[in-house]
VOGU-3710 file (C-alpha; in Angstrom, 3 decimals, decimal comma):
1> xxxxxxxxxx> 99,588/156,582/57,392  102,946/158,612/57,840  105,601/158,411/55,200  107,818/156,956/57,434  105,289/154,164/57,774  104,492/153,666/53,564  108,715/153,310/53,467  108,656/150,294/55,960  106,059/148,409/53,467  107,929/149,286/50,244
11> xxxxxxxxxx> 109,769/145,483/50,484  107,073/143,311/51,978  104,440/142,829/49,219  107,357/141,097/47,172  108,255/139,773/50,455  104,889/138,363/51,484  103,961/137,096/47,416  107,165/134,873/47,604  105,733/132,995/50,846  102,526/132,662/48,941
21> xxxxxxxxxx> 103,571/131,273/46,454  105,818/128,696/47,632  103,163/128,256/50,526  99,859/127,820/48,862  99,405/128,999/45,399  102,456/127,327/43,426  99,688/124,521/41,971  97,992/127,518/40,124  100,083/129,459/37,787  97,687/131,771/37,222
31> xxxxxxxxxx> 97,108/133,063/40,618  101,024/132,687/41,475  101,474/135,197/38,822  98,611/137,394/40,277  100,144/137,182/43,692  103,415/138,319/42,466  102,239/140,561/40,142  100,105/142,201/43,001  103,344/142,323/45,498  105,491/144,635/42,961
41> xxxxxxxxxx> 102,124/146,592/41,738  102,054/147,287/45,510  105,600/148,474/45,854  105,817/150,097/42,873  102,443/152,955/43,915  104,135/152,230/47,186  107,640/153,859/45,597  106,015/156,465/43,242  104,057/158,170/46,333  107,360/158,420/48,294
51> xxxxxxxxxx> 109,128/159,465/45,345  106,473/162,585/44,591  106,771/163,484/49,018  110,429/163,091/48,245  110,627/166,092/44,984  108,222/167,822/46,781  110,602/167,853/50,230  112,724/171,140/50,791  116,031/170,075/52,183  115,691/166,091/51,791
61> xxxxxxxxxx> 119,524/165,514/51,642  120,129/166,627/55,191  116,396/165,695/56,508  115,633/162,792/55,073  112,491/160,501/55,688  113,963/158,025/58,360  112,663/155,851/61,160  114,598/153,043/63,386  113,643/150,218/65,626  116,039/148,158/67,924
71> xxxxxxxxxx> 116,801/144,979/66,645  119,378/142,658/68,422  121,233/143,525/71,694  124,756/144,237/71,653  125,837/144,835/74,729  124,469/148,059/76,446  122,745/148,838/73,572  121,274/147,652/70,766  121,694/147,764/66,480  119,551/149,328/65,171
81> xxxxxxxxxx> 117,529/148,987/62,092  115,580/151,134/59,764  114,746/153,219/56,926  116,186/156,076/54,905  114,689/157,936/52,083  117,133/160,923/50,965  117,656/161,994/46,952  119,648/159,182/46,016  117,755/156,534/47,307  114,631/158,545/46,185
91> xxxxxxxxxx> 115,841/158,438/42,853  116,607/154,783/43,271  113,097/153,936/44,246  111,658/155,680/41,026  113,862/153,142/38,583  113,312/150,081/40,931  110,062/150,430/40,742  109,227/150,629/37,371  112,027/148,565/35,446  110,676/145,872/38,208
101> xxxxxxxxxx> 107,090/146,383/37,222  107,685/146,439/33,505  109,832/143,506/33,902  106,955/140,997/35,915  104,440/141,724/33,730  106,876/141,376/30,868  107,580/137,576/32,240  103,835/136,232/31,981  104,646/136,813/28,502  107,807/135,798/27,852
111> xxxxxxxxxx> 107,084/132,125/29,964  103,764/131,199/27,439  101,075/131,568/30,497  97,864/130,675/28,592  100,113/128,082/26,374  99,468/124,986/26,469  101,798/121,955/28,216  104,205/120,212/25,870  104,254/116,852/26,530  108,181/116,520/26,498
121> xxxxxxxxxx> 108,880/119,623/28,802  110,938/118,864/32,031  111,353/120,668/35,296  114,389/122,436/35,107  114,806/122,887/31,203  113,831/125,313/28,440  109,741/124,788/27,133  110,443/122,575/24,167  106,966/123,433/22,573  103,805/121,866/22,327
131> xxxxxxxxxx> 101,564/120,491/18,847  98,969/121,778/18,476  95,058/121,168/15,946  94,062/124,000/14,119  90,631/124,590/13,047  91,207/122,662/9,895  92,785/120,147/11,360  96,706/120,843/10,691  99,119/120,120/13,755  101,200/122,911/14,444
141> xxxxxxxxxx> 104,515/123,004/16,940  103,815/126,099/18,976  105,071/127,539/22,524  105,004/125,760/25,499  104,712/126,864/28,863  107,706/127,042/31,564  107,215/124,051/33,575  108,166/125,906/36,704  106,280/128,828/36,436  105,204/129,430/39,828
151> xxxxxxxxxx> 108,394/129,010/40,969  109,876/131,424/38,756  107,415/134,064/39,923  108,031/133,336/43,970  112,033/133,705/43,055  111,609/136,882/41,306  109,125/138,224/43,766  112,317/137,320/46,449  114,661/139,084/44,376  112,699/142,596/44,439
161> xxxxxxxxxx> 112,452/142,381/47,969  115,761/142,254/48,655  116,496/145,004/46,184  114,040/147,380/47,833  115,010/146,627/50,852  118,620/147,500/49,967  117,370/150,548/48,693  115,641/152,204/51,681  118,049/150,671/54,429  119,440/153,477/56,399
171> xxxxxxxxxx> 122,512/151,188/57,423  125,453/149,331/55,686  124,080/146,631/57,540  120,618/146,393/56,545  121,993/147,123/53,015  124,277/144,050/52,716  121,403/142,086/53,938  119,331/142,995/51,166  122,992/142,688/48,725  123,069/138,901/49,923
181> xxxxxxxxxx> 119,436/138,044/49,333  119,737/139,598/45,720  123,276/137,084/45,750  121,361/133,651/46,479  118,405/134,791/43,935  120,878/135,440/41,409  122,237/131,812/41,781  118,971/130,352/41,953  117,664/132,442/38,933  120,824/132,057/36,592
191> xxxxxxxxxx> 120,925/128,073/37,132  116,517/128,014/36,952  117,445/125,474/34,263  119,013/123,195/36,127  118,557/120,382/34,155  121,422/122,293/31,597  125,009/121,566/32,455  125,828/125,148/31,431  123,525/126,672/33,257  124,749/125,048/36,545
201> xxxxxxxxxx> 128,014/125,892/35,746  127,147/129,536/35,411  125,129/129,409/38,574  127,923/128,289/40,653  130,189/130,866/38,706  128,257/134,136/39,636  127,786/132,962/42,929  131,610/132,425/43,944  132,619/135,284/42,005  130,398/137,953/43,672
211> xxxxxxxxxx> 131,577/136,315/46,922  135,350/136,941/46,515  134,070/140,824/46,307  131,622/140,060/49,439  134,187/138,807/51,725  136,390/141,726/51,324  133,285/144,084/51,888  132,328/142,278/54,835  135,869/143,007/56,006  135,258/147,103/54,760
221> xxxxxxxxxx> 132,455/146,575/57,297  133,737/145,474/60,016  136,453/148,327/59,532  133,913/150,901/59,422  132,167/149,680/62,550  135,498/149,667/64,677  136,263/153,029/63,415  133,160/154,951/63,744  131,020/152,653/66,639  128,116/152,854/63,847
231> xxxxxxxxxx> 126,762/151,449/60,219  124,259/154,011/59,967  124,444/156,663/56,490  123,736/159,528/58,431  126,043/158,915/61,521  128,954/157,872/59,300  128,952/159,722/55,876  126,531/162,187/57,246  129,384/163,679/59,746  131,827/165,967/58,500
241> xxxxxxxxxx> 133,862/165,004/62,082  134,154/161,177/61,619  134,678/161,584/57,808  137,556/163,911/58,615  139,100/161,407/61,303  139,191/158,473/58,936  140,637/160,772/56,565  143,526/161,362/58,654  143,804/158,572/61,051  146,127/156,070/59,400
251> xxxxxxxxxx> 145,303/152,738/58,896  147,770/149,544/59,312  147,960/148,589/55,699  150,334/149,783/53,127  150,037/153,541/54,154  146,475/153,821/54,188  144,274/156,209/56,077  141,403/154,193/57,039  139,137/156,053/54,783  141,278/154,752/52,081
261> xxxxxxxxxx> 141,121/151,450/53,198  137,218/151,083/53,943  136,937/152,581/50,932  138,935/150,079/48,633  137,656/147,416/50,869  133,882/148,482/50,186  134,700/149,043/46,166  136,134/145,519/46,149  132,794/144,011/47,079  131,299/146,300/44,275
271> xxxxxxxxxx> 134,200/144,875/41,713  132,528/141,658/41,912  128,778/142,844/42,329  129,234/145,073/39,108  131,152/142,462/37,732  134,452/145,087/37,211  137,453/143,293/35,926  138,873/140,981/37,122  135,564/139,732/38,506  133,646/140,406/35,500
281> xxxxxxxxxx> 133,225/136,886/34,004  130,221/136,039/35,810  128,063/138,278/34,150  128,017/137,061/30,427  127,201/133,680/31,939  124,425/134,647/33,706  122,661/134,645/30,483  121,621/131,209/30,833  119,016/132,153/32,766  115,651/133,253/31,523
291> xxxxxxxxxx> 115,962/136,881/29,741  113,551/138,548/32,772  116,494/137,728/34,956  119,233/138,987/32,859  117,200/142,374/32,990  116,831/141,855/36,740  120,274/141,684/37,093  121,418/143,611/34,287  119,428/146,910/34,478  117,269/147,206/38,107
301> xxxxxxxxxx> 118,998/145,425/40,816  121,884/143,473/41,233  124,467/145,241/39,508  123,052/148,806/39,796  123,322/147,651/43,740  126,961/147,899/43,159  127,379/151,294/41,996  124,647/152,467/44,511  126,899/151,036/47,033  130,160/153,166/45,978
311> xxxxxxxxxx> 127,858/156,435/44,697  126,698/155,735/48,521  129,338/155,869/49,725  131,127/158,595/48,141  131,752/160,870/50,886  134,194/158,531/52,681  135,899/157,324/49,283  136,457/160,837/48,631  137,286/161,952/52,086  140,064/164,868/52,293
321> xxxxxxxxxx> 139,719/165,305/48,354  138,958/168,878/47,328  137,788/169,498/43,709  140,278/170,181/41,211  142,981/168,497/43,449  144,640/165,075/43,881  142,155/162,769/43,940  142,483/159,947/46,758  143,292/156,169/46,614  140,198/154,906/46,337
331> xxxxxxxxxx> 138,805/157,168/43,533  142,453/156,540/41,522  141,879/152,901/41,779  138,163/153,378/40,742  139,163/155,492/37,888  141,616/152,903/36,374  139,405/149,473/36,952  136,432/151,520/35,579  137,929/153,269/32,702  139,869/149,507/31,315
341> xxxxxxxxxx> 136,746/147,853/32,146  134,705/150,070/29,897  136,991/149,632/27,060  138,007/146,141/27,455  134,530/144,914/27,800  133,133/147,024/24,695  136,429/145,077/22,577  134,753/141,941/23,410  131,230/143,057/22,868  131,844/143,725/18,978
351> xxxxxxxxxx> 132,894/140,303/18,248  129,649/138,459/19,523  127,091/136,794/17,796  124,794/135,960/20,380  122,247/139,017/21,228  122,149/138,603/25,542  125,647/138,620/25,299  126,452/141,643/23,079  123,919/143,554/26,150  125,660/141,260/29,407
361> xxxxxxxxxx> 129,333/143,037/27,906  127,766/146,391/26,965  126,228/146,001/30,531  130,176/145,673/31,860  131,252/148,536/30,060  128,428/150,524/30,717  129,151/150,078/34,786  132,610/150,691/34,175  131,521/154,583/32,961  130,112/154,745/36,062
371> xxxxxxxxxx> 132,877/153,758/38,171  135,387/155,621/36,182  132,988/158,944/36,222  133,266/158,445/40,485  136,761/158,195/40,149  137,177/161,367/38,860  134,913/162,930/41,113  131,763/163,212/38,909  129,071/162,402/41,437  126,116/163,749/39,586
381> xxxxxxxxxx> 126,838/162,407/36,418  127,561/158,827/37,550  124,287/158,771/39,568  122,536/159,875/36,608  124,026/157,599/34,407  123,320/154,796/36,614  119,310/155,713/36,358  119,694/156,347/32,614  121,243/153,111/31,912  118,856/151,026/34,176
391> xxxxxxxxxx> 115,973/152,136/32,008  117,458/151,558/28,345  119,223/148,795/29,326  116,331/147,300/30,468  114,185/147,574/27,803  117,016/145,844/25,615  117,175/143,297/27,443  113,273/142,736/27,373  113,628/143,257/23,640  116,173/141,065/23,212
401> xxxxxxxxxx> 114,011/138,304/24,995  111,106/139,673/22,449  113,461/138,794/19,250  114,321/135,228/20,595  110,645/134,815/21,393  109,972/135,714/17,978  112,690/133,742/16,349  111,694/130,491/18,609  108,322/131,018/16,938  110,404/130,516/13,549
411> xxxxxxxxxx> 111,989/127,770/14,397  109,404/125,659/15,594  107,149/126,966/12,393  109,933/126,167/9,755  111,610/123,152/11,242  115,183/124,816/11,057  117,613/123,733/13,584  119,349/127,381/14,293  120,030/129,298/17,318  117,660/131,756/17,872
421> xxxxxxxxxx> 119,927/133,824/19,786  122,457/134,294/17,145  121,940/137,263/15,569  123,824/135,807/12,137  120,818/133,887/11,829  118,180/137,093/12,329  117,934/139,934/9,540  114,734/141,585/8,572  112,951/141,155/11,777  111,626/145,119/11,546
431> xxxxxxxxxx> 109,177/143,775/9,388  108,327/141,144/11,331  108,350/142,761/15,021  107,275/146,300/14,541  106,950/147,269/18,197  109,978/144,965/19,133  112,421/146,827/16,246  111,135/150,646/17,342  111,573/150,175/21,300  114,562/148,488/20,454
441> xxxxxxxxxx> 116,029/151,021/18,548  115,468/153,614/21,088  117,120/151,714/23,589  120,271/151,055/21,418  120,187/154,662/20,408  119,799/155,367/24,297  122,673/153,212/24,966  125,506/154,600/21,935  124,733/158,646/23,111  122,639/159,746/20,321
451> xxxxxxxxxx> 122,854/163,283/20,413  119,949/165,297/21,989  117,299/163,203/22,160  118,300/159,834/24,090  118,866/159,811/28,170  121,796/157,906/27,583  123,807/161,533/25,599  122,543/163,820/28,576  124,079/161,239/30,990  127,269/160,224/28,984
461> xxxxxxxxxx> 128,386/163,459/27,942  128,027/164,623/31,722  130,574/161,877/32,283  132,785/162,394/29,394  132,900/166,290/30,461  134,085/165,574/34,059  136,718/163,573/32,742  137,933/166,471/30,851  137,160/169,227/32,967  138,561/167,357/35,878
471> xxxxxxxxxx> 141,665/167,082/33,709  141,748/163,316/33,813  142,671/163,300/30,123  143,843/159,430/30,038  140,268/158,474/31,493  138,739/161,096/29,007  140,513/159,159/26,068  139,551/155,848/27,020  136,470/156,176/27,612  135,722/158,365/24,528
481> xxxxxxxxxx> 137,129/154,894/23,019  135,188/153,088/24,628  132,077/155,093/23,705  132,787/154,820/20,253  132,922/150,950/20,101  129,581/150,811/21,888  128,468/152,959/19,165  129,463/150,324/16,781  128,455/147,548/18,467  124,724/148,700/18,809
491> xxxxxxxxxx> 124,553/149,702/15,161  126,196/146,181/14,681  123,330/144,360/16,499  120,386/146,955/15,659  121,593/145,882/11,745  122,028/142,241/12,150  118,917/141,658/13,827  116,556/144,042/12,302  117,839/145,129/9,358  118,173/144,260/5,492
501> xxxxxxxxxx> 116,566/140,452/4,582  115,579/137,768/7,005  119,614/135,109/6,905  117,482/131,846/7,765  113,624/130,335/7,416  113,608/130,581/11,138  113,682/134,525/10,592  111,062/134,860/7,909  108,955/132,968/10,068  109,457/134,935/12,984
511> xxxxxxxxxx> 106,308/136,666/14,968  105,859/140,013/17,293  105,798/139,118/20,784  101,920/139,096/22,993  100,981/142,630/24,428  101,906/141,833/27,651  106,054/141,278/26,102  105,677/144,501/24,227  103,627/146,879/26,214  106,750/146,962/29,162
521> xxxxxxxxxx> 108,979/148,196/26,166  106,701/150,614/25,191  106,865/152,250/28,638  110,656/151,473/29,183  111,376/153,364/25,789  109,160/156,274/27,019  111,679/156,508/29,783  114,751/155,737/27,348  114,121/159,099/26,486  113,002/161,342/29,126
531> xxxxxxxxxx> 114,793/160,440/32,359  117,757/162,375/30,379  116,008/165,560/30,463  115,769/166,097/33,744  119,456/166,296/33,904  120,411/168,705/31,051  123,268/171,259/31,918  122,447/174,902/32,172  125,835/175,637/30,461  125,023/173,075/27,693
541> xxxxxxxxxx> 124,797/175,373/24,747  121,823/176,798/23,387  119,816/174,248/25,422  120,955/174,964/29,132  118,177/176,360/30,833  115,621/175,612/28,793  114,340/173,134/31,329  116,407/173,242/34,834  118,525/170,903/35,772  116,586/169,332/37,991
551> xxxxxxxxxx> 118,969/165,962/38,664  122,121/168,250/39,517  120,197/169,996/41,852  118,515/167,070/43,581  121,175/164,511/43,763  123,757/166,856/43,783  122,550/168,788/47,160  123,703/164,817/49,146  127,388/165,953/48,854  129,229/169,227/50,377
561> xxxxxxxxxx> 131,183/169,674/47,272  130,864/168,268/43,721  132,407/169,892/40,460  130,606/172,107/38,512  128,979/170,714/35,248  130,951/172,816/32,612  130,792/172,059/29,320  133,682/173,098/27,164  133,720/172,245/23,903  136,074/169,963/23,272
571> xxxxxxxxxx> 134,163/166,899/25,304  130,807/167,987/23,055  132,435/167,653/20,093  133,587/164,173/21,313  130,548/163,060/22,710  128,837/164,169/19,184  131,602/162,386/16,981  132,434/159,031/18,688  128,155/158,688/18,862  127,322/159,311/15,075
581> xxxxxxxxxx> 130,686/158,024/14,110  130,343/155,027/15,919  126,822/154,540/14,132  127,978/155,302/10,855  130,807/152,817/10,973  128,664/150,151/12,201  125,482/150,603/9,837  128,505/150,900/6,821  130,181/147,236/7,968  127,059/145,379/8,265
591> xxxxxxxxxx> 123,964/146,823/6,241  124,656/144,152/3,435  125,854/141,055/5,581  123,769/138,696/3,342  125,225/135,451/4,792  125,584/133,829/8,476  129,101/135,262/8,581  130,657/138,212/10,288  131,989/140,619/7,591  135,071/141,366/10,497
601> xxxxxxxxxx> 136,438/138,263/10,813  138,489/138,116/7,998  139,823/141,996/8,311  140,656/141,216/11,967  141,905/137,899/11,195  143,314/136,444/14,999  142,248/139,467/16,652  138,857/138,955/15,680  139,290/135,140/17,708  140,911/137,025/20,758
611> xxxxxxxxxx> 137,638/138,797/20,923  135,506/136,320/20,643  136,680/133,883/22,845  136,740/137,190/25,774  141,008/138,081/25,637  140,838/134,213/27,197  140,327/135,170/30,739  138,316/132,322/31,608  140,992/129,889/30,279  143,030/131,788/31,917
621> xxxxxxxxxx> 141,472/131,677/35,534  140,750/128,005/34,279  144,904/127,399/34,436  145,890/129,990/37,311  142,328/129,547/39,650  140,133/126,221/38,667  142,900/123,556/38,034  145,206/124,295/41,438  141,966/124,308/43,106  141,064/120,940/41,311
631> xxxxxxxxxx> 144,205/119,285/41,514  144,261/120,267/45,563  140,737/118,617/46,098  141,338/116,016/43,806  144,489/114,850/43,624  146,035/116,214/46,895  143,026/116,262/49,244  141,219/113,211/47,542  143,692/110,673/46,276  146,598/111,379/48,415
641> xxxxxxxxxx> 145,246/112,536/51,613  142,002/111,074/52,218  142,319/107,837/50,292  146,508/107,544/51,268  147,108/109,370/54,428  143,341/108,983/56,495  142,466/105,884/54,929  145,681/104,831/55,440  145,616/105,210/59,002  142,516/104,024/59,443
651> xxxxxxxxxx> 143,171/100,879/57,595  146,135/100,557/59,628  143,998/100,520/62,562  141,851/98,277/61,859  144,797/96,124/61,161  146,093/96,133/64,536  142,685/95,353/65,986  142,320/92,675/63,854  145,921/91,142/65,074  145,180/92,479/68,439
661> xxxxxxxxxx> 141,453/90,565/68,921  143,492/87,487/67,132  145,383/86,974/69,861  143,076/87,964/72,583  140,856/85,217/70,922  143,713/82,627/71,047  145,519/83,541/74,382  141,950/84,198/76,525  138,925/83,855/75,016  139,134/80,220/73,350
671> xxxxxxxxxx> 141,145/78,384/76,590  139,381/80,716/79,203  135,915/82,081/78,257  135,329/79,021/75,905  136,827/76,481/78,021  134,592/77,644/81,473  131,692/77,640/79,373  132,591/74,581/77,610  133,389/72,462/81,353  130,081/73,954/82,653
681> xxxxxxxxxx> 128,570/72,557/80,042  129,896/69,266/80,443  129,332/69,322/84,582  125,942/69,868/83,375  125,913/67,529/80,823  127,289/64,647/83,677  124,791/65,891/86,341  121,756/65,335/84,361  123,067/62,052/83,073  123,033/61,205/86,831
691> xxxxxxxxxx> 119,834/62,693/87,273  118,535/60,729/85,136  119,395/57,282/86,454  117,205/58,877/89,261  114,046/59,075/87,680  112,527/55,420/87,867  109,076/56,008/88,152  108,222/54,384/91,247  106,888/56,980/94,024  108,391/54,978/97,284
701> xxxxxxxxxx> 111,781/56,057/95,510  111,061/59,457/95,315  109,216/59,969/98,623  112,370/58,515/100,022  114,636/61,049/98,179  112,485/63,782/98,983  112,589/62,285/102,929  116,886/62,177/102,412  116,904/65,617/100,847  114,577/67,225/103,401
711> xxxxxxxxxx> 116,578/65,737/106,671  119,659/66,893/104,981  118,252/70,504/104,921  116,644/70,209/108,272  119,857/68,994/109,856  121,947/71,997/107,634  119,811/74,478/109,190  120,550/72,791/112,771  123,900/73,347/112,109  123,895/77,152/110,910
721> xxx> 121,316/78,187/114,184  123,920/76,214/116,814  126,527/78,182/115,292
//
């Protein structure tokens, strides 16, 4: 089998286990698990082999693994579809495949498989729990499993297919086929519980949102393909000649070359993938689906998609940029969405209380580093950051689904009625959840910078130093900011969940999570760590060189140009303070929170509120978006046109025809149709009346008539042959 050949099968296991399952194992949950389980086993060995050809390849960037096939006609020729393997996408494959395979096996846990029924668990609603005999006879309220387990399985199996396939398309096309399969399972996954209002709500939420950014990179599409005659990577990006042109052909809007345009175009659509304000509110919602799909979405698809898409396409945002220059339209608008978004979402993050949605904001931020990093021009560093945060923001989301498995465990042990999501109602859960509280802790520590020894420093301070050495000191600053709150907010939630004595019964009670929960973080910390050393600096002090820099070198070789990873002091020193300081400052605030209360909210007083309730924005959107639209369908469309204008005329109509078949009935049918058919009837009437005087009974009578009636005839027919 040629490598070109193992890259075409990468998608279809997860591909061919969704079918499957919907098709013929979805009665059994137990092989509809196996079956999906067996799908991303297959494309994960499937991704690791090409991966190890890939490292192993001398000059992948510019001869990449690729194959096509023709696909539909288009006039004289045909699009084209196929497969690309080059260092990004390599390094892409390596983080799809295991966050996605630590992330299935992680959901047999997480959904009870081998627990038994509860007798008042509903399709389309949480597991309320099941009672259970013990051997002495006690009942006990443990677990239940998910009702819809199968289907949860065939939907996630869907979902990694269209991520891998996104992943090895050689084509924008291909790609945004894959980007709107991972759309519809994101809607499907988010509202799984259907049978919750607020998980409808949400469903419908991500779903529109991500397809204000789609439409507008559809349109970036279509641009591209006029321009250039082609979707394809290497025909497009790949050629210095066509980059050039749409670098300094001029577009129709506002000044633009078209380079500039395609490119804000194509960043729009990931503004609402990567949920970037303003189209960032989807993503805290989300969390009403089950945690395995907040890490889908979160750390190894859907919104790393979005910052694939614009790392993908860097070339043309950057086209006619030289380093140390001006940089172009695109990559100043990128710079300022990212670098707010980072900092406004980590404001928000500190003043929540439930533990997905601490992660879904840190997740914003997070994103927004990236984008801000490619607005300044630091390719590498945003690439690495994006495989860096996939991995430790993975495992926290896993471990934050292993803390409310624990805590739901409490609940249903003690009787309490808390939320087990709150994290004002955790504390002292170390004890309780050993493996949970390490793994954890690594990722959090991943995710603030902690110097040295966490991916998430290596990748961070690689961003905070292109900033700087870019001389982008505004971005610099806020994200140093923004670096510090998240910081903060880890040590907030590390503290508050983990830390000091259990705030409820429902905590005390609380229980590690099964192997098959914990074993995924145990390998997702593992990587928490160590994807950051392949990417240390050579002019990192007193490290660089140590071990080579393999990430620069790798990812780095896809682009002509890319600034040199210098590392002046100044953005060390940062990276170093706003980390430990950030940790310090959080660990000081909360290490003695003894009650279900938030030691900051009387400090902050009505800033605190602002926070919490996200600056407002969805009111906001509520008043400027949701109501106009409401009151057009409702009151406008509904009440005045349908029911006043349409209905109207309608009824008006049928008016008129009413009046009009009145007098029709009146002035025709009654004296015409109904008086015919009413004198026929009484000609008949008369005739047998006379008939009837006829019928005597005697046969000499009615020989006789039969004599008259036949000489009658006979002479009639006389008549007609002589004339």
């Amino acid at each position: 089998m040629t490598i070109q050949t193992l890259i075409w099968l990468i998608p279809l296991p997860p591909a061919l286990a969704f079918l499957l399952i919907v098709l013929f194992t979805n009665k059994s949950k137990k092989a509809s698990h196996s079956v999906a389980l067996l799908g991303a086993g297959l494309s994960w060995l499937a991704s690791m082999i090409v991966f190890f050809r890939a490292i192993g390849t001398d000059e992948l960037s510019t001869n990449p693994f690729k194959d096509s096939i023709a696909w539909l006609p288009a006039g004289d020729t045909a699009i084209n579809i196929g497969i690309q393997i080059d260092p990004l996408s390599a390094v892409m494959l390596f983080f799809v495949g295991w966050t996605v395979l630590m992330i299935f096996i992680y959901s047999i846990g997480y959904h009870n498989f081998g627990a038994p029924a509860g007798k008042e668990d509903r399709p389309g609603l949480p597991p309320e729990g099941a009672e259970v005999k013990d051997s002495h006879g006690h009942t006990h309220r443990v677990p239940s499993i998910e009702p819809m387990y199968s289907r949860f399985f065939a939907l996630i199996s869907l979902f990694a297919f269209g991520m891998y396939l996104l992943v090895v398309s050689d084509s924008l096309l291909t790609l945004y086929m894959g980007w709107e399969i991972m759309g519809l399972c994101s809607y499907l996954l988010i509202g799984f519980w259907y049978g919750k209002d607020s998980a409808r709500k949400a469903a419908i939420k991500a779903f529109l949102t991500t397809r204000v950014g789609d439409v507008f990179m559809l349109l970036g599409i279509a641009a591209l393909y006029t321009q250039t005659g082609t979707l394809n990577f290497l025909q497009t990006l790949g050629s210095p000649e066509k980059m050039e042109m749409l670098a300094t052909t001029a577009s129709p809007i506002a000044g633009l070359s078209w380079a500039g345009l395609i490119g804000i175009l194509i960043f729009i659509g990931t503004v609402g993938k990567s949920a970037q304000f303003p189209l960032h509110t989807w993503l805290p919602d989300a969390m009403e689906g089950p945690t395995p799909v907040s890490a889908m979405i979160h750390a190894a698809t859907m919104v790393s998609a979005g910052v694939y898409l614009v790392v993908r396409f860097f070339p043309l945002i950057s086209a006619g940029w030289e380093p140390g220059g001006p940089v172009t339209t695109p990559m100043l608008v990128m710079s300022i969405i990212g670098a707010f978004t980072a900092l406004f979402a980590a404001t928000i993050a500190m003043a929540q209380n439930d533990i997905k949605r601490v992660l879904a904001y840190s997740t914003i931020s997070q994103l927004g580093y990236m984008i801000a990093a490619l607005g300044v021009g630091a390719y590498v560093a945003a690439a690495f950051h994006l495989v860096t945060h996939a991995f430790f923001k993975a495992l926290l989301f896993l471990g934050s689904g292993s803390v409310i498995h624990g805590m739901e465990h409490g609940v249903m042990h003690s009787g309490e009625h808390v939320d087990p999501q709150n994290m004002l109602n955790m504390g002292g859960l170390a004890k309780k959840m050993p493996v949970t509280f390490w793994t954890f802790l690594l990722g959090g520590l991943s995710l603030s910078g902690f110097p040295l020894i966490t991916a998430g420093f290596w990748s961070k301070d690689e961003i905070l130093s292109g900033a700087f050495n870019g001389g982008h000191l505004v971005v610099f600053i806020t994200l140093a900011l923004a670096a510090l709150l998240t910081a903060f907010y880890t040590m907030r939630q590390i503290t508050l969940t983990f830390l000091g004595k259990p705030r409820t019964k429902a905590a005390e009670h609380a229980s590690e999570s099964v192997p098959t929960m914990t074993m995924p973080l145990v390998v997702l910390a593992f990587f928490a760590v160590t994807a950051g050393w392949t990417g240390i600096p050579e002019s990192f002090p007193g490290l660089g060189g140590l071990i080579p820099n393999w990430f620069e070198e790798f990812v780095g070789s896809m682009l002509t140009h890319h600034p040199e990873a210098g590392h002046s002091l100044v953005p060390l020193f940062t990276s170093l303070t706003v980390a430990l300081g950030g940790l310090l400052l959080g660990w000081l605030t909360y290490r003695n929170v003894q009650k279900a209360e938030d030691p900051l909210v009387k400090p902050l007083g009505g800033l605190h509120t602002v926070l919490q309730n996200k600056y407002y924005i969805d009111e906001l959107y509520a008043v400027i978006f949701y109501k106009p639209a409401h009151w057009i369908a409702e009151t406008f469309t509904y009440q005045f046109l349908d029911k006043k204008v349409i209905d109207g005329i309608l009824h008006a109509i049928a008016r008129f025809g009413v009046w009009l078949g009145g007098i029709v009935r009146n002035s025709f049918d009654l004296p015409v149709i109904n008086g015919a058919g009413d004198a026929a009837a009484t000609g008949t009437r008369g005739l047998g009346a006379f008939l009837q005087t006829l019928q005597t009974g005697k046969v000499q009578q009615y020989m006789l008539i039969a004599v008259a009636i036949l000489s009658a005839a006979g002479v009639i027919f006389a008549i007609l042959i002589q004339g």
